[in-house]
C-alpha positions in Angstrom: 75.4 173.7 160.4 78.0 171.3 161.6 76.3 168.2 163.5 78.9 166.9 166.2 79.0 163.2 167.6 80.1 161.9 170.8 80.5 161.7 174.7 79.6 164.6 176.9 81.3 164.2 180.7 82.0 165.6 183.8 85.6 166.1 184.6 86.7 165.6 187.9 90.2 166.9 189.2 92.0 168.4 191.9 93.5 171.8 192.4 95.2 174.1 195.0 91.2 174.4 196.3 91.0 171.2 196.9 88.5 168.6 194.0 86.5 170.3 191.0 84.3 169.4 188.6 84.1 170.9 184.7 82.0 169.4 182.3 84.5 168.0 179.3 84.2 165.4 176.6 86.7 165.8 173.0 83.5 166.0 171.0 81.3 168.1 173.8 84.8 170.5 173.8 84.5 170.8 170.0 80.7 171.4 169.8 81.1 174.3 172.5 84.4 176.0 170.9 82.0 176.1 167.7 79.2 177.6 169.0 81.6 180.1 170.7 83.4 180.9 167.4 79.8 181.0 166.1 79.6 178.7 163.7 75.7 177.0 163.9 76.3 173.4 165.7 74.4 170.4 166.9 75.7 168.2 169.7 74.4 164.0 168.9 75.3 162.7 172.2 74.1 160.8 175.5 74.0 162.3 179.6 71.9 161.1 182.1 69.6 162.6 184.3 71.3 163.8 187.5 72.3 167.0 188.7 75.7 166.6 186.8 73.5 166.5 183.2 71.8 169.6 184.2 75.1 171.5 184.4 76.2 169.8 180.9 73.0 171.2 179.6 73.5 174.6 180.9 77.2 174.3 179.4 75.9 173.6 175.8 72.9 176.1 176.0 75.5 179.1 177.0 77.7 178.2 173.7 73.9 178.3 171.8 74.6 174.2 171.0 71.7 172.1 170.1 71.5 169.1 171.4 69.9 165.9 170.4 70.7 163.6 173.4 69.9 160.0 174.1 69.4 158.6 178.4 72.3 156.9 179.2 71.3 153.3 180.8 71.8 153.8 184.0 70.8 157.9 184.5 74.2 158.5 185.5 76.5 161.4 184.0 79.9 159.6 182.5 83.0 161.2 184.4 86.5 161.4 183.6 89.0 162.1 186.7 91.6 164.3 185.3 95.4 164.1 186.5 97.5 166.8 185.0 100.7 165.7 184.4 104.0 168.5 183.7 100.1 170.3 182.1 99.3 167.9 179.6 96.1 166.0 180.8 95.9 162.1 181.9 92.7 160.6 182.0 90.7 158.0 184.0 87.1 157.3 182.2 84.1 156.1 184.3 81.7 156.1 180.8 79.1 153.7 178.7 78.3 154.7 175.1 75.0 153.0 174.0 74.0 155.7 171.3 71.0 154.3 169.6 70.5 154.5 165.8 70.3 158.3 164.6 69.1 159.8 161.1 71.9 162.2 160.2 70.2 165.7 160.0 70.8 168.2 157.9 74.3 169.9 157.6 77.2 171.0 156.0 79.5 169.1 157.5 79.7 165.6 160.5 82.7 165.6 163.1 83.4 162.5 164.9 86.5 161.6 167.1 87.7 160.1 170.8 85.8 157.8 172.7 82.8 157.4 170.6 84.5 156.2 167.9 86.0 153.3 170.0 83.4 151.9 172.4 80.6 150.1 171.8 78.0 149.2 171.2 77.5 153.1 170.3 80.7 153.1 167.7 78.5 151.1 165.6 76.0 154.3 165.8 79.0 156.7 164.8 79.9 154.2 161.8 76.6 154.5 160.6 76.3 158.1 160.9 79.5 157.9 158.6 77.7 156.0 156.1 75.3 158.3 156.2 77.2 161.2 155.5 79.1 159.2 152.7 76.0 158.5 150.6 74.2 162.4 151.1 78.2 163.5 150.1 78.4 165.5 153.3 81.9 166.6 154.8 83.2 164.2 157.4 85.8 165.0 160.1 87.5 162.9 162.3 89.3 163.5 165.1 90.7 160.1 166.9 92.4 161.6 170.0 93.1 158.4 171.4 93.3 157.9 175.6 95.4 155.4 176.2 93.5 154.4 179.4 90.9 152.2 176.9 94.1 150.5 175.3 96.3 147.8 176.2 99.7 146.9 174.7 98.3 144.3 172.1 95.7 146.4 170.8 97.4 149.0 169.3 97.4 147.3 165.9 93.3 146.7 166.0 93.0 150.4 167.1 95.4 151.9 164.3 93.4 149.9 161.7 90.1 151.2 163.1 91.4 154.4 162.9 92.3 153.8 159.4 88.8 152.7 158.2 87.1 155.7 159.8 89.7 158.0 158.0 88.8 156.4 154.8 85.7 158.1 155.2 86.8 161.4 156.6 88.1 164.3 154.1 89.7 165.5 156.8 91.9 163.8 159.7 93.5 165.6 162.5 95.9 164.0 164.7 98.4 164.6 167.4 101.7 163.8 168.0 101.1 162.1 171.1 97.7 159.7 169.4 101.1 158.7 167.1 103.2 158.6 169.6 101.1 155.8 171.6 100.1 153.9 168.4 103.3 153.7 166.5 106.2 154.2 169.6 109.3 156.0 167.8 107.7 156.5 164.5 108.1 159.8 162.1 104.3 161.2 162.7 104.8 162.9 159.5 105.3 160.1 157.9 101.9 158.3 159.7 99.8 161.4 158.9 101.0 161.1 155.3 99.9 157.5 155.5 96.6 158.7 155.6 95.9 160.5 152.7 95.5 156.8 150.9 91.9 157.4 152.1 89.1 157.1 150.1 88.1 160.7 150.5 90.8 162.0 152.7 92.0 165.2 151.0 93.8 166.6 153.8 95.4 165.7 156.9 96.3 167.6 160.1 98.6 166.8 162.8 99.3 168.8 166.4 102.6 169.3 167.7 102.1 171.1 171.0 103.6 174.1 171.5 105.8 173.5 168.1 102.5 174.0 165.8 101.1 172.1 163.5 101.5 170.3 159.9 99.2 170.0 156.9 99.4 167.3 154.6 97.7 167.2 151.1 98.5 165.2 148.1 100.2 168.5 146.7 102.6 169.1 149.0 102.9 169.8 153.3 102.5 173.0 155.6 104.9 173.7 158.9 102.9 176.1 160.6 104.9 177.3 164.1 102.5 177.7 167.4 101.8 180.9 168.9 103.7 181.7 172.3 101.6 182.1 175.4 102.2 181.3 179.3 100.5 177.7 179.3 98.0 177.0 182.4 97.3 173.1 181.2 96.5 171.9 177.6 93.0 170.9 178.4 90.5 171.0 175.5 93.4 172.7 173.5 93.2 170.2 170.6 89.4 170.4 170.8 89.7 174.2 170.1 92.4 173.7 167.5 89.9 171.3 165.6 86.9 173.5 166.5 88.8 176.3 164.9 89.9 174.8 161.7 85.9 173.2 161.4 84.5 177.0 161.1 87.3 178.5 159.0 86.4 175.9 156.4 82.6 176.6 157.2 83.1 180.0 156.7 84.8 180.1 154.0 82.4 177.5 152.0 85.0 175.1 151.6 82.8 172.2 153.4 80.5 171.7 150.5 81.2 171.0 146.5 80.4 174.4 145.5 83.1 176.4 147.2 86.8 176.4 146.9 87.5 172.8 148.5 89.7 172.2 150.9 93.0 174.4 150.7 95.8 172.3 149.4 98.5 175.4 148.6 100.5 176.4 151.1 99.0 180.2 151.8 95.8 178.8 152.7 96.9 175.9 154.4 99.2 178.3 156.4 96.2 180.3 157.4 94.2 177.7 158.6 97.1 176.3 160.8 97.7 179.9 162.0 94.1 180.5 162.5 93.8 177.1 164.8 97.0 177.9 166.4 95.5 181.2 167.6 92.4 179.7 169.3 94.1 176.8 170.8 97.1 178.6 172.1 94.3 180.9 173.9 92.8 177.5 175.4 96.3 176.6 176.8 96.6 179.9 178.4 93.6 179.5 180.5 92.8 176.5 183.2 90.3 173.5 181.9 88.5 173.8 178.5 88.2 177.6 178.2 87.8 177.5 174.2 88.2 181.2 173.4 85.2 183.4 172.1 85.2 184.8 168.8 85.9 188.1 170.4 88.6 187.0 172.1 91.1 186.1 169.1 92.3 189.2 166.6 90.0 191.6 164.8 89.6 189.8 161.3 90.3 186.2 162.5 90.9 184.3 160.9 92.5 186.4 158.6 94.0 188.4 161.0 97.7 188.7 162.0 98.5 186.2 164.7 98.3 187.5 168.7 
């Protein structure tokens, strides 16, 4: 089982039928696109008790997602009004994160990542379920997918090293191009991701390029992995589904724990994890909102399947 941390929202945007409202979150989005690539996941995260936390719970229970969830403070769902700009998503977060302590259940592998790892006080929660996983030797993922509405000019430096520390903990690190972009303006993002593999335990390190793919870096050597082409709707939850996907082709094939393979680090199976996480995402961007595809949805044999 993969246990998933983080914030569960409502988002709120506007369309040609006037406003609308689709329950989102990066962790949420990669705890669904799990459970609909049917990998066993648990969802670790906070909604309140309105009419908005009934839909969220209706969301998760149709992707089979357990939940363990914690009140939030004031009973309210957290939202996040959605603006789509040229596609690509630009958020405005109305959200709280006040996670309370949380024993680490069993599992295979912990993915953390966005908000949760950034506001408190519940990012002290998250760090601890880190430490957690650190001492019991279970797989950590991280995911920072940074939204640069909770980031002002002068605290790029304090967020790049928090990011940092929570990657020395993580065997695996996925990033974007824009997260790099926002951090480190005009810097080589393949030279940042490779940054990261002086982690502790990082073994291997991921970074998104849009409709150009995606990169793996490993202490052996790197992995250019072109995207797939398909008629974009929006990029909504696409990165959630790329991460979801990678997540349960290493859970499937055993390379989570310390007595499968490990994580790949040649370039044929590096290739087919990028290809395989290209393949679910680009099937994301083709459809409006967070639409992570089913596992009948991608090719017969995914994800060892020929591309779509």
């Amino acid at each position: 089982m993969i246990v998933v941390v983080g914030e569960s929202l409502i988002d709120v945007g506007a369309g040609d039928q006037g406003p609308h409202e689709s329950v989102g979150g990066s962790p949420l989005n990669v705890a669904v696109a799990l459970g609909r690539l049917e990998v066993p996941v648990l969802l670790v995260t906070e909604t309140g008790s309105d009419e908005r936390a009934t839909t969220i719970a209706a969301h998760l229970a149709a992707a089979d997602v357990e939940v363990i969830s914690a009140p939030t403070p004031s009973g309210r769902t957290p939202t996040a009004t959605v603006i789509l700009d040229d596609g690509d998503p630009l958020y405005t977060v109305d959200l709280t994160w006040d996670l309370p302590h949380t024993e680490l259940p069993e599992c295979d592998a912990l993915h953390i990542g966005s908000l949760a790892t950034v506001l408190e006080p519940g990012r002290d929660t998250v760090l601890d379920l880190v430490e957690q996983a650190w001492a019991r030797d279970v797989f950590v993922s991280y995911d920072p997918n940074v939204r640069a509405g909770h980031l002002t000019d002068h605290d790029h430096d304090q967020a790049w090293g928090d990011i940092e520390s929570l990657a020395n903990r993580a065997q695996l690190v996925k990033l974007s191009e824009q997260d790099v972009e926002f951090l480190h303006p005009g810097a080589d993002p393949g030279q940042i991701a490779r940054s990261l593999l002086t982690g502790e335990a990082t073994e291997l390190v991921i970074l998104t390029r849009g409709a150009r793919g995606a990169s793996a870096y490993t202490e052996a050597g790197e992995v250019h992995t072109p995207g797939n082409a398909v008629e974009v709707q929006d990029t909504v939850g696409a990165g959630d589904a790329f991460m979801a996907a990678v997540l349960a082709v290493l859970f499937e094939s055993d390379s989570l724990g310390h007595f499968g393979p490990g994580l790949p680090n040649d370039a044929e199976r590096l290739d087919l994890l990028l290809r395989a996480a290209n393949q679910a995402a680009g099937l994301s961007c083709s459809r409006a909102g967070a639409a992570a595809p089913l596992r009948a949805d991608l090719p017969d044999g995914w994800p060892s399947g020929t591309p779509a």
